[in-house]
Phi, psi and omega in degrees: 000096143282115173270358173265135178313144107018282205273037180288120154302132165271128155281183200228097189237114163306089187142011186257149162240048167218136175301144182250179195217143160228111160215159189293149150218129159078039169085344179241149188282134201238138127242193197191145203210134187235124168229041172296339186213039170252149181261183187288151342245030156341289219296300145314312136348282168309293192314309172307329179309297180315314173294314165315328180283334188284149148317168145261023155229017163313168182210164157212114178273151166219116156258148197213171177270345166208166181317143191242096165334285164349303190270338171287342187295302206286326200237001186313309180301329179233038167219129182287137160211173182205136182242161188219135165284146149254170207297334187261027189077338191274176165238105210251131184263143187221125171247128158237141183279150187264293175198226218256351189251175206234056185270322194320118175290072188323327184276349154247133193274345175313141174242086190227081140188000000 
């Protein structure tokens, strides 16, 4: 089961340790990250990595093995998201910034949810 696009690029994100992908849809530049069979606390880890990277027309997908609880807390402020089951059990999570402020703390990386 591959969930990366065809015309997916690997990027290269100082601090991540599962590879990210970049590619166009609808005009916006996507990255993505698949940590369905990453332990604690990759997922997190990664995300923030991912989150330090967006635009404000950027999106960041993450596939995982469930809603990453933990992580909604932390980023709430300045990022919209939403999560989806898929057809394979997993859940590709969609990140977008909410604007121009900054509260989020990228370094914690802690998994308490």
């Amino acid at each position: 089961m591959n969930l990366i696009p065809q015309n997916a690029e690997q990027l290269e994100l100082n601090g991540a340790t599962v590879p990210f992908y970049k590619y166009e849809e609808d005009g916006l530049r996507i990255l993505q990250f698949d940590t369905s069979k990453s332990g604690h606390p990759e997922p997190m880890v990664n995300a923030m990595v991912g989150l330090q990277n967006l635009s404000d027309c950027d999106k960041l997908v993450m596939i995982n093995s469930k809603p990453p609880m933990g992580l909604y807390p932390k980023v709430e402020a300045d990022f919209n998201f939403s999560d989806e089951m898929l057809a394979e059990g997993l859940y590709k999570i969609t990140f977008t910034k909410k604007g121009e402020s900054a509260n989020t703390d990228f370094s914690d990386t802690a998994c308490n949810g």
